[in-house]
C-alpha positions as CSV (number, residue, x, y, z in Angstrom):
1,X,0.0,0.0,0.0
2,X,1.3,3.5,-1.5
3,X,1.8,6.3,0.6
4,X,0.0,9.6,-0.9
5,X,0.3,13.6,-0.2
6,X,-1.9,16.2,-1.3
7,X,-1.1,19.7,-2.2
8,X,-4.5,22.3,-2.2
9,X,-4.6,25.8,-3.9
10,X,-7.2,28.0,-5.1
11,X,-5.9,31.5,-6.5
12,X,-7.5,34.6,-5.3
13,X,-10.0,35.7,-2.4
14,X,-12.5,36.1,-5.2
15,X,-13.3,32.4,-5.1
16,X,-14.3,30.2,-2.4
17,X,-12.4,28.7,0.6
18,X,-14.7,25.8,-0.4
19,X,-12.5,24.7,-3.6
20,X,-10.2,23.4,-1.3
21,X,-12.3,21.1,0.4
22,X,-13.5,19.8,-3.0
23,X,-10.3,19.4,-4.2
24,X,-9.5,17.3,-1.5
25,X,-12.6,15.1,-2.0
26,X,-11.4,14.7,-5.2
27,X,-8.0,13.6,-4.3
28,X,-9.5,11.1,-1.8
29,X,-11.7,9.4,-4.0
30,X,-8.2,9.3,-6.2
31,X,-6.1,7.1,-3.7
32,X,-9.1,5.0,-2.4
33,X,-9.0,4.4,-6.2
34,X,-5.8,3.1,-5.9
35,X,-6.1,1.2,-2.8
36,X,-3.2,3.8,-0.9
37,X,-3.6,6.0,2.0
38,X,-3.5,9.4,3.0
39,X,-2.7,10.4,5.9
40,X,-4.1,14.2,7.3
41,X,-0.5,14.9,8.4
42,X,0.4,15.0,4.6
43,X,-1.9,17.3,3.5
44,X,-0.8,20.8,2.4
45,X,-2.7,23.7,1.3
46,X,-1.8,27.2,0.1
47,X,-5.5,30.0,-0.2
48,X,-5.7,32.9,-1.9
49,X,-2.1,33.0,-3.6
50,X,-1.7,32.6,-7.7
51,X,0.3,30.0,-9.3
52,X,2.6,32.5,-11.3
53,X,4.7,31.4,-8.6
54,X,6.6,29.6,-6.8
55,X,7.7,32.2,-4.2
56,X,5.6,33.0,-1.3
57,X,3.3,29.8,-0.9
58,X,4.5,28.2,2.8
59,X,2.0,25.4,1.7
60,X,3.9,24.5,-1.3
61,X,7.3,25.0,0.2
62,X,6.0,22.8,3.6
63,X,5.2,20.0,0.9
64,X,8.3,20.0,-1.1
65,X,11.0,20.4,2.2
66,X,8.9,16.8,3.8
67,X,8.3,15.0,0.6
68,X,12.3,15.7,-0.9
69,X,13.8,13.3,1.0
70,X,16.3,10.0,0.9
71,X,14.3,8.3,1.5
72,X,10.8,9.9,0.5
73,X,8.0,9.9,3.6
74,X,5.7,9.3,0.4
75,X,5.1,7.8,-2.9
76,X,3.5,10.2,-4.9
77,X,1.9,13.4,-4.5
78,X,-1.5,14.3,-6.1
79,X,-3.2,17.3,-7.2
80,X,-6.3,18.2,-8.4
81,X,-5.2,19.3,-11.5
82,X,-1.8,20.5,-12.6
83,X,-2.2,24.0,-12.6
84,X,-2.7,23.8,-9.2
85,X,0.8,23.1,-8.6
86,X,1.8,26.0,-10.9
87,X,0.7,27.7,-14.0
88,X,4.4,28.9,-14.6
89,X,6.2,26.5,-17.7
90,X,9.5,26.9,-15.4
91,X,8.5,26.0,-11.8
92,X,6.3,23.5,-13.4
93,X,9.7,21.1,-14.6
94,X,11.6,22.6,-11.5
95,X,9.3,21.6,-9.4
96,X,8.7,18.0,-11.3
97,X,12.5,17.4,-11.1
98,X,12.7,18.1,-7.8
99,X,10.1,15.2,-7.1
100,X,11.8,12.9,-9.5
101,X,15.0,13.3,-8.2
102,X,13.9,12.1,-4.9
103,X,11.5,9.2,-6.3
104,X,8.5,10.6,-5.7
105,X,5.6,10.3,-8.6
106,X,2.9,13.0,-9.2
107,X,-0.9,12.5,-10.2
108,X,-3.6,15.0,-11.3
109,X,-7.1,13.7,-10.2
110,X,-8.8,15.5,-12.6
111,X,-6.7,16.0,-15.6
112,X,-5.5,12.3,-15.4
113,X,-1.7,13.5,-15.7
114,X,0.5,10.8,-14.6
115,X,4.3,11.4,-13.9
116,X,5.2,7.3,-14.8
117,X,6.1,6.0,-18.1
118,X,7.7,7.6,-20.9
119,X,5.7,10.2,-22.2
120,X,5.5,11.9,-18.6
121,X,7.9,14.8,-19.9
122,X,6.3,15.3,-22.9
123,X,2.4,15.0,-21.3
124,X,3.9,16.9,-18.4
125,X,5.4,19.6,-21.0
126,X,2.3,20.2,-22.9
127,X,0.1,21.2,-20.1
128,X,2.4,23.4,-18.5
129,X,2.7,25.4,-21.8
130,X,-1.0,25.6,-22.1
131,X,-1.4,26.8,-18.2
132,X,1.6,29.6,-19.1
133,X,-0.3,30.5,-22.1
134,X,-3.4,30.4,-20.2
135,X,-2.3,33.4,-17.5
136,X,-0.3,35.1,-20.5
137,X,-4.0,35.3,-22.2
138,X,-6.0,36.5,-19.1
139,X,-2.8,39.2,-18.5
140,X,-3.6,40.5,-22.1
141,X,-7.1,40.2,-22.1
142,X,-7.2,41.9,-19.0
143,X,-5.2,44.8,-19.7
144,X,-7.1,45.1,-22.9
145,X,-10.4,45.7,-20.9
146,X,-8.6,48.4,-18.6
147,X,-7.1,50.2,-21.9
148,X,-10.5,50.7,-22.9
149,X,-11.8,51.7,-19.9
150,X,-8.8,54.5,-19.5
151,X,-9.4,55.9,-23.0
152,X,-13.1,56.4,-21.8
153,X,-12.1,58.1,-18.4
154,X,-13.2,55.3,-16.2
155,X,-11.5,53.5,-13.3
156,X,-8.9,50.6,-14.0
157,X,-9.2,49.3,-10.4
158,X,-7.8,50.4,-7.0
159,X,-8.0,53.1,-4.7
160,X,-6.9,56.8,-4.7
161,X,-6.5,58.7,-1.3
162,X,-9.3,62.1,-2.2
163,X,-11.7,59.7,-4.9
164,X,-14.3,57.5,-4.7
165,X,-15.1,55.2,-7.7
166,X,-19.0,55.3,-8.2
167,X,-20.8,53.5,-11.6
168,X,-20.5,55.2,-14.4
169,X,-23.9,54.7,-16.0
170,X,-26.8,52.7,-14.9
171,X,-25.4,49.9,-16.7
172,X,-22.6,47.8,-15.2
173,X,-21.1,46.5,-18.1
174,X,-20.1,50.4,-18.5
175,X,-17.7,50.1,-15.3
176,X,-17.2,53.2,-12.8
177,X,-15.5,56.9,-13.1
178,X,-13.9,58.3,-9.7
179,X,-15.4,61.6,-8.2
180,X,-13.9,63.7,-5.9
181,X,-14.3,62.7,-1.8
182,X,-14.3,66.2,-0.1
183,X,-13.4,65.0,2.8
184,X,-10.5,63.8,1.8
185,X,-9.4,66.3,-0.9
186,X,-9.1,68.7,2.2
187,X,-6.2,66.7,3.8
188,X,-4.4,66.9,0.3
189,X,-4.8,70.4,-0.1
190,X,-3.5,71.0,3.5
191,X,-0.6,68.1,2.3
192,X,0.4,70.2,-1.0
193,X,0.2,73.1,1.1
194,X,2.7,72.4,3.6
195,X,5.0,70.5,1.3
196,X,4.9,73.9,-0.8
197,X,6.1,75.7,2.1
198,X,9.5,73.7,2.3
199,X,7.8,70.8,5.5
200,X,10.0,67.4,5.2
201,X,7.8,64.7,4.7
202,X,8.0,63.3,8.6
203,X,6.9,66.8,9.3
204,X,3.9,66.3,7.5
205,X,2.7,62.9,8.5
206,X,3.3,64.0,12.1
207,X,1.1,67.1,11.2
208,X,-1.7,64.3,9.8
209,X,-1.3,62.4,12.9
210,X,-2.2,65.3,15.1
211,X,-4.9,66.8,13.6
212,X,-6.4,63.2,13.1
213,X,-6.4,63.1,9.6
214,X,-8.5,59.9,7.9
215,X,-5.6,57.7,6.2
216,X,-5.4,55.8,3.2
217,X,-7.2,51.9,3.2
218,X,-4.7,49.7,3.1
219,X,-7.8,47.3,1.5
220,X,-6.8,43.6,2.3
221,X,-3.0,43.3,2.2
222,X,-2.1,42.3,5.6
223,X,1.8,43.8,5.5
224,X,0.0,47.3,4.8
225,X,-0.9,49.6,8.3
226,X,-3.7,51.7,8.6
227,X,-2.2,55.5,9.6
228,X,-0.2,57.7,7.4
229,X,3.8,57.2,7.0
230,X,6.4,58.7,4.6
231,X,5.4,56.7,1.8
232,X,2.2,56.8,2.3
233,X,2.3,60.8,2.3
234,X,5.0,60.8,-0.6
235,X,2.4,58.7,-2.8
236,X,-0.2,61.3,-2.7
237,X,2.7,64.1,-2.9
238,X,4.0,62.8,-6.4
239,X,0.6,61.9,-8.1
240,X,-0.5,64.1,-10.8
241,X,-3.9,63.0,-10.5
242,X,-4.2,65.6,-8.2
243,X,-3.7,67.8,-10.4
244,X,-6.6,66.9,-13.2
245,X,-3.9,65.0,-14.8
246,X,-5.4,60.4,-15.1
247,X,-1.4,58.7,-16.0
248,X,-2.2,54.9,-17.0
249,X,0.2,52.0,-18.3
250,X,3.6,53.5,-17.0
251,X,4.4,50.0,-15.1
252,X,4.2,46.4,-15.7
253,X,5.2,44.2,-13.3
254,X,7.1,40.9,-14.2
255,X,8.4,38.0,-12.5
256,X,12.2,37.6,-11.6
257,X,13.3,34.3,-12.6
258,X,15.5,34.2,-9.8
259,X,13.8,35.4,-6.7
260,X,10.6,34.3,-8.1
261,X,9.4,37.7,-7.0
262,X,7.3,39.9,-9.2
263,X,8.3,43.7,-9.3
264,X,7.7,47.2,-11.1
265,X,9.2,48.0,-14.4
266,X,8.8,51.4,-16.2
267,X,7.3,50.9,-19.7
268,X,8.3,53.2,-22.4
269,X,6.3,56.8,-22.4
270,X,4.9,55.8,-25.9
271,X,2.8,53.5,-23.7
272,X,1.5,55.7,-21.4
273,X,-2.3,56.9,-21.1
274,X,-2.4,60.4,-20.3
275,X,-5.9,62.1,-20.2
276,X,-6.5,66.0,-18.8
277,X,-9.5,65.3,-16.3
278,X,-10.4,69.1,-15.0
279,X,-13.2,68.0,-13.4
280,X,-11.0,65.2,-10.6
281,X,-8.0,68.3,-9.8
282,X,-8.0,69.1,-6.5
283,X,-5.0,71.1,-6.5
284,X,-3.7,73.6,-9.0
285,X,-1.2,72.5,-11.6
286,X,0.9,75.5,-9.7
287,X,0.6,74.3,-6.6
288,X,1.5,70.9,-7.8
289,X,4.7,71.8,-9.7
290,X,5.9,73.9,-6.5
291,X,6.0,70.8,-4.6
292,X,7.3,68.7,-7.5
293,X,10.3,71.7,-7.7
294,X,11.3,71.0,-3.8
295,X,11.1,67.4,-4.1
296,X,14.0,67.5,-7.1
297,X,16.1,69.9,-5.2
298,X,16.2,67.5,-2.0
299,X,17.0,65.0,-4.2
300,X,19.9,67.0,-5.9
301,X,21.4,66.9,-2.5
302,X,20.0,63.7,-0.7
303,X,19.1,61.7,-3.3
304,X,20.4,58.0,-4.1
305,X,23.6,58.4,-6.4
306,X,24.1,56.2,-9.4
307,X,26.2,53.9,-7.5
308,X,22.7,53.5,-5.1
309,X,24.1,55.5,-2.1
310,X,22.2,58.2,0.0
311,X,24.3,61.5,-0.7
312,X,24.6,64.4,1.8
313,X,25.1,61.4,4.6
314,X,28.5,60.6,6.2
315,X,28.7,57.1,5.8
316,X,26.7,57.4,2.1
317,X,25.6,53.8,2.9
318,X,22.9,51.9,1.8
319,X,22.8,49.5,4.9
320,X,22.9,50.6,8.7
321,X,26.5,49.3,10.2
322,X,25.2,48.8,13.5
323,X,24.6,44.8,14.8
324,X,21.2,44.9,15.7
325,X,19.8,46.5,12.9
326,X,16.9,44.9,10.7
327,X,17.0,42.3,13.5
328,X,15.2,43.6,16.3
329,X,11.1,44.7,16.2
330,X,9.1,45.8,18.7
331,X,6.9,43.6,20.8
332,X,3.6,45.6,20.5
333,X,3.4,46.3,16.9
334,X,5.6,44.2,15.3
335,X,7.6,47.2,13.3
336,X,10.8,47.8,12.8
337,X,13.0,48.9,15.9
338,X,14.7,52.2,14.4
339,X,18.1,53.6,15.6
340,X,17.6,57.1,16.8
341,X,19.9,60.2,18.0
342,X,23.5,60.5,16.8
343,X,25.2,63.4,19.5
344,X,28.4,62.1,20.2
345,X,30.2,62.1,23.9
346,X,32.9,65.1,23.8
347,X,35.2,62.9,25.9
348,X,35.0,59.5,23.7
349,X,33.6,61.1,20.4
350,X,31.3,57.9,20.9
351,X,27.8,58.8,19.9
352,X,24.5,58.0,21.9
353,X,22.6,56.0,19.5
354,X,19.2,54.2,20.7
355,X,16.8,51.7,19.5
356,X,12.9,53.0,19.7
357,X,9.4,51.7,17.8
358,X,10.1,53.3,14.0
359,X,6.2,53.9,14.1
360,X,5.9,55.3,17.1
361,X,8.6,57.3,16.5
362,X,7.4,58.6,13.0
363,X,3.7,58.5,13.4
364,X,3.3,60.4,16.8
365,X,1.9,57.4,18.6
366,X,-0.9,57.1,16.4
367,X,0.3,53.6,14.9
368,X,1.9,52.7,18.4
369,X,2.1,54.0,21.5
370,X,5.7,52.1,22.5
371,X,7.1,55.1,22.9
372,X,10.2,53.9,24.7
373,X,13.7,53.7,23.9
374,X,16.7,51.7,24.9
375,X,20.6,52.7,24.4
376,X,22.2,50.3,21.0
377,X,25.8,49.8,23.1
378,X,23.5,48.2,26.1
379,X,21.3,46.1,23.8
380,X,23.9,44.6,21.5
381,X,25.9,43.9,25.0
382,X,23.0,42.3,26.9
383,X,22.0,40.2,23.2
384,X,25.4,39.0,23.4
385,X,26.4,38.1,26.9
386,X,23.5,35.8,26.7
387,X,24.3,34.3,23.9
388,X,28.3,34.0,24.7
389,X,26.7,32.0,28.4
390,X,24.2,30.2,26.5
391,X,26.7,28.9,24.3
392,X,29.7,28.6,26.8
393,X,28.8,26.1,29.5
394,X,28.8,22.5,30.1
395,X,25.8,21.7,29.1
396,X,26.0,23.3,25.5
397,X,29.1,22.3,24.4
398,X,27.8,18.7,25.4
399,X,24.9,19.5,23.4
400,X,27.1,20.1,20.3
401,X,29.3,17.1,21.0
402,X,26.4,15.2,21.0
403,X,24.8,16.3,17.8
404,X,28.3,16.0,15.9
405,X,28.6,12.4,16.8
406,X,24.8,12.0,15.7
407,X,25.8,13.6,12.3
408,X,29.2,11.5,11.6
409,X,27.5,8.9,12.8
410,X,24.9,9.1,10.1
411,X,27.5,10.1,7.9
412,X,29.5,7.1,8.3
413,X,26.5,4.8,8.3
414,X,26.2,6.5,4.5
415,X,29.2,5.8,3.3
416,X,29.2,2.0,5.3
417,X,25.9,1.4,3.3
418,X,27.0,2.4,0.2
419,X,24.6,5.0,-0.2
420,X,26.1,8.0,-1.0
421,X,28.3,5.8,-3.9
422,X,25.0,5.1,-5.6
423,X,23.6,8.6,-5.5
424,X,27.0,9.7,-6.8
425,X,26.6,6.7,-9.5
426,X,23.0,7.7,-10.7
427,X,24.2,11.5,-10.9
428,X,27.2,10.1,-13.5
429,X,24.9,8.3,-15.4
430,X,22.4,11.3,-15.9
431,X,25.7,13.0,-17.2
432,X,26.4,10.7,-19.7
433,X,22.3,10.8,-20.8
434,X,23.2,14.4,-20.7
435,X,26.9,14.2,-23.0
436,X,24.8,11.7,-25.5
437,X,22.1,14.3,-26.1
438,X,24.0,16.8,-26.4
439,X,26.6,15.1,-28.9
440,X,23.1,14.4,-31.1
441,X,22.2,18.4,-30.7
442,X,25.9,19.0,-32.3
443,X,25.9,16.7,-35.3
444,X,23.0,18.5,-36.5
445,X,24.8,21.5,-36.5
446,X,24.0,23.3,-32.9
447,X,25.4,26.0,-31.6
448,X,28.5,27.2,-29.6
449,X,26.4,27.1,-26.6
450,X,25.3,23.9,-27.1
451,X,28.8,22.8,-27.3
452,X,29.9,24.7,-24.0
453,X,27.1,23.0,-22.1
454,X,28.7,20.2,-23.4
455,X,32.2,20.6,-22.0
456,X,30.4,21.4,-18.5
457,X,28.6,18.2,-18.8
458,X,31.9,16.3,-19.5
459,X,33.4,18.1,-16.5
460,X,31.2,16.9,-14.8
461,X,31.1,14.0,-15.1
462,X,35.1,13.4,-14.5
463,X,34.4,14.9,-11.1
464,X,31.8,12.5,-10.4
465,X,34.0,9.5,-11.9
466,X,37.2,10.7,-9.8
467,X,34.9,10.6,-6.5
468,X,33.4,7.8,-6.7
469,X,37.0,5.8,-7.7
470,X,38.7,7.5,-4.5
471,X,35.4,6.8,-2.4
472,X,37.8,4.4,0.3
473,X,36.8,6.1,3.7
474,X,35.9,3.8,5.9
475,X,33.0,4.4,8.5
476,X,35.3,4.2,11.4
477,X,37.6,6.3,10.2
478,X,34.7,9.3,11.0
479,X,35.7,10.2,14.8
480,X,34.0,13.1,16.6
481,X,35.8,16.5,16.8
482,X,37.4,16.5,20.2
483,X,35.8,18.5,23.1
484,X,38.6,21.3,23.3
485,X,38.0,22.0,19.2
486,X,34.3,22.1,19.4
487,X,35.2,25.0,22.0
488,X,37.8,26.6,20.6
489,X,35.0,26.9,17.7
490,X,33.0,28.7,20.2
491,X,35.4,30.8,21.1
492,X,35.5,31.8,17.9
493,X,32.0,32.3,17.4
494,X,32.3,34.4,21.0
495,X,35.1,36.4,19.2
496,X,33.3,37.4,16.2
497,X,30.1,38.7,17.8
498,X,32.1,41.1,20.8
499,X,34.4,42.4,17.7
500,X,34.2,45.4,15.8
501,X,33.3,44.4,13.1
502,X,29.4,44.2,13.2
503,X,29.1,43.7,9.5
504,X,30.9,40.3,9.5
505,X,29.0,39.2,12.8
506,X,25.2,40.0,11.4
507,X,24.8,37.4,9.8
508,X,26.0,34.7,12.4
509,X,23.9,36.5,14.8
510,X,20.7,36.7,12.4
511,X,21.3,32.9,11.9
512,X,21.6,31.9,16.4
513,X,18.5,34.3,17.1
514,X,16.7,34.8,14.3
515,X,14.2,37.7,15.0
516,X,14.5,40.1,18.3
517,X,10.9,40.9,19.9
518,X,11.0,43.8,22.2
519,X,8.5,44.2,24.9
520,X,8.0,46.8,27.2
521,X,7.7,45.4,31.0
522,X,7.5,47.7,34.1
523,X,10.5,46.4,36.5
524,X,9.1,48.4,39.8
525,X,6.4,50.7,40.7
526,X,7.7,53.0,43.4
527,X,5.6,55.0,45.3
528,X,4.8,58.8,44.3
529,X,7.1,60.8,46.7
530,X,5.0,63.3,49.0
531,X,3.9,66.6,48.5
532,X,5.7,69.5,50.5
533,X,4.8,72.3,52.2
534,X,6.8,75.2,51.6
535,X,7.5,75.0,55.6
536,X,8.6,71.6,55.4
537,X,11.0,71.9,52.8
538,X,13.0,74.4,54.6
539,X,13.0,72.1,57.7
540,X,14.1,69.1,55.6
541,X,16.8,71.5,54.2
542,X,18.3,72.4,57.7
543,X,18.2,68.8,59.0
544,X,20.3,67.6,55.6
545,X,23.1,68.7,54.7
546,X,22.5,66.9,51.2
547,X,18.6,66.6,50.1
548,X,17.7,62.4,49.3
549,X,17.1,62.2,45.2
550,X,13.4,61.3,44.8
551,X,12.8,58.1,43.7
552,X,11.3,58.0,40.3
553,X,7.5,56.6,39.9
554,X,8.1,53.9,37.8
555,X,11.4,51.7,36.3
556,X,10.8,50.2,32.6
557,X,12.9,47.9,30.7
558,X,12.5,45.6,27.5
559,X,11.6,42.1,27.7
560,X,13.7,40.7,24.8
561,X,13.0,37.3,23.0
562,X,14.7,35.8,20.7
563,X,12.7,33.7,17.6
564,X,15.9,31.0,17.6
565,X,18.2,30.2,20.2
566,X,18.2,32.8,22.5
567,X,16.2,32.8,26.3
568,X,14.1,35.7,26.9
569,X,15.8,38.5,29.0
570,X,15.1,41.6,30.4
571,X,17.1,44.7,29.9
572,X,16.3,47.9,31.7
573,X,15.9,51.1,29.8
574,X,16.9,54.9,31.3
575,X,15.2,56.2,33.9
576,X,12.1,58.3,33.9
577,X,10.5,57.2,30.7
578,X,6.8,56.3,30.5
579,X,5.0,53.8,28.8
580,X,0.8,53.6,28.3
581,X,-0.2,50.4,30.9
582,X,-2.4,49.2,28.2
583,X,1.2,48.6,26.0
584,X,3.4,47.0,28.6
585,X,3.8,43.2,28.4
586,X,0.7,43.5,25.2
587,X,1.3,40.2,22.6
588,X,4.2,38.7,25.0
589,X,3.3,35.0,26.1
590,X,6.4,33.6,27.7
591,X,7.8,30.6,25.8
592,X,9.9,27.6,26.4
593,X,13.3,28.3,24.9
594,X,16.7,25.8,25.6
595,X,19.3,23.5,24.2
């Protein structure tokens, strides 16, 4: 009896949650078909995300990381149909070799696509051209549609900060038109206004924050806040919409073949749809131009260079040096924890940098009322001493001895079993499959490239040959690194993260704790000191010669937890800073964390 998985997807929030659960009846009824089983545990699903791609679907990536093994957990892996797995011609055979590689089969339910017997590639070929042409249809039809509805003046989709989209005639089919939202067109105005008068752009959104401005709807993307920032302000600062002036077309966006990722990309102006709508202007084409004039002279002087650095900044870098940065967020609303400040001691020249919430710093509180701030030099020490005494002690360096002998014991057990000689067989014989092929491709009269893939493939395949002739380790010649190297390696570790050279120890700290969680915590709540008289303050100033320091109401710190291996600790923060009680400890449930 075969051993099944099942990978689920249905494309956008348009359709229903429900496909998924009748996909899965459909793969059921498949392997009870077949007389196999599978079990829950096996099942993967991905909702609401297209299969352009790859990148981005956990469900996908879940199934591929537990079915890619040597040996396989399972058999085979069914879909409902193939497009499920990916309407892209190229992460279609990526994905397909992936599975073969390991010995694991693929079905479609529905479609009847079977990965055995020879014709699989050629089957397995054919529908994932006609899924790629498929999408590359529906993106031109599409765009077609919104042409046509941008000649006319209508609305291509989305939403514009000062507009509401409303139909356009009683009859659907004839889409909708934007009209101005008065509301709204106010807080532009009052936006162009104060950029026009020379206001940075922080100024501004701290400007909205305070006067309670409504915001722009982020609409259903869960990695967009609610609350005005400086791209959020910037967007409406830039868009000559505002002006009477409806741009269309000037981006497509395309997938990167190697991220996966899609992204922006101008198209040529002799693309563009430009129409002059006097009726949507809520500013004046003066007013607009005055702004677009102080947004090129900042530029001039703190712009991004050609070479992609900020100018008019010391360092001119495109990266912060520090070793915390990027890596720590803050506890309440999960944002980035910016560095702030920058005066420098005048006895050490060493400056006073803190950490503090980026969005409660930039948005007034509005987005998050962590207002407090921690000094970098005591975070980065506390983050490390904990790692250097988590990681030097008995009990871890036992841990790693441990886990070394586990790996070259598996190691050796691989080479005693012969295993690794076989998969280093079967990889020579795909080369020579590989070298006949291409030989055939060159007596026809190929190309040079053709005949440089060639050589690789011969390379190759001596490399492979020369391994597997010299393979003559035997298992018990694998011993365990000795206790004093596993730490004197660290010592080295220790070395590289209390060094100065953050740059070079960022990564080997991302990689021990991950993500940093900052949350505030009250340490002690000390009692208000009494109110004077006037009377008794002279007495108390007779009495003592030096006057006691009154105790401050309250002493904070940040409760700071590491996603990987790193124990929660608490670090205090400076005296007489204040946090709302409805933020300290808010989202922190303590964990179990260890060797």
């Amino acid at each position: 009896m075969a051993r099944a998985a099942a990978y689920l997807r249905y494309s956008s929030d348009k359709q229903r949650e429900a496909s998924l659960e009748d996909q899965l009846r459909n793969i059921r009824e498949f392997v009870k078909r077949r007389g196999d089983t599978l079990d829950d545990v096996f099942i993967f699903r991905d909702s609401a995300l297209s299969g352009q791609t790859i990148a981005g679907r956990a469900g996908l990536e879940a199934l591929m990381q537990t079915v890619c093994k040597s040996p396989s957990p399972v058999d085979y892996v069914v879909v409902d149909d193939m497009s499920r797995l990916s309407r892209d011609l190229g992460d279609t055979f990526t994905l397909f070799k992936q599975l073969q590689f390991d010995g694991v089969d693929i079905f479609g339910a529905s479609d009847g696509y079977s990965s055995e017997g020879k014709m699989a590639k050629v089957n397995l070929g054919m529908r994932a051209l006609m899924n790629d042409m498929f999408i590359e249809d529906l993106r031109e039809k599409t765009h077609r549609g919104q042409k046509g509805q941008a000649l006319l003046g209508r609305s291509t989709g989305g939403r514009l900060f000062g507009y509401r989209s409303v139909p356009a005639s009683g009859n659907e089919d004839d889409g909708k038109r934007r009209v101005v939202h008065e509301g709204e067109a106010e807080i532009v105005r009052k936006m162009y206004l104060m950029a026009a008068e020379g206001k940075t752009l922080q100024a501004i959104v701290r400007e909205l924050v305070k006067m309670g401005a409504p915001s722009p709807d982020p609409g259903k993307r869960p990695d967009r806040r609610r609350g005005w920032s400086v791209s959020s302000a910037r967007a409406v600062l830039v868009n000559p919409h505002y002006k009477g002036e409806v741009v269309w077309n000037t981006r497509r966006f395309e997938k990167n073949p190697k991220t996966g990722k899609r992204g922006p990309k101008m198209r040529p102006p002799e693309e563009w749809v430009i129409r002059k709508e006097p009726d949507l202007a809520i500013i004046t084409p003066e007013l607009f131009d005055a702004v677009r004039r102080n947004f090129d002279e900042r530029a001039k002087q703190y712009g991004r260079g050609p070479d992609g650095k900020m100018k008019g900044h010391a360092r001119g870098g495109t990266r912060s040096p520090a070793l915390l940065s990027s890596l720590v967020k803050c506890g309440v609303c999960g944002g980035a924890m910016a560095l702030i400040g920058g005066k420098k001691n005048p006895n050490t020249g060493e400056a006073y940098r803190q950490y503090q919430c980026a969005f409660a710093k930039r948005h007034g509180g509005a987005e998050c009322a962590n207002k407090l701030t921690i000094s970098k030099k005591k975070l980065e020490q506390a983050v490390t001493a904990e790692l250097v005494r988590l990681l030097l002690n008995d009990e871890a360096i036992a841990y790693f001895e441990n886990e070394f002998r586990k790996a070259f014991a598996e190691e050796a057990d691989r080479l005693a079993s012969g295993t690794k000689k076989a998969e280093l067989e079967k990889a020579l014989n795909d080369e020579k499959v590989k070298i006949e092929n291409l030989l055939g491709f060159i007596e026809t009269g190929a190309s040079q490239a053709v005949a440089g893939r060639l050589r690789e493939a011969e390379d190759r395949a001596v490399k492979l040959k020369a391994e597997i002739e010299t393979m003559t380790v035997a298992a018990n010649q694998w011993e365990t690194p000795p206790t004093k190297a596993i730490r004197n390696e660290l010592l080295r570790l220790r070395d590289n993260l209390t060094g100065d050279d953050p740059a070079s120890a960022k990564p080997m700290l991302k990689a021990l704790v991950g993500e940093l969680k900052l949350y505030p915590e009250k340490l002690t709540d000390a009692a208000e000191p009494a109110v004077k008289s006037v009377e008794e303050k002279k007495k108390t100033v007779k009495s003592e010669k030096t006057p006691r320091k009154e105790k401050s109401r309250a002493t904070w710190g940040f409760r700071v937890v590491g996603s990987l291996f790193l124990e929660n600790i608490l670090v205090p923060v400076a005296e007489n800073q204040v946090c709302p009680p409805d933020v300290a400890g808010a989202g922190f449930e303590p964990a179990t964390f260890g060797l």
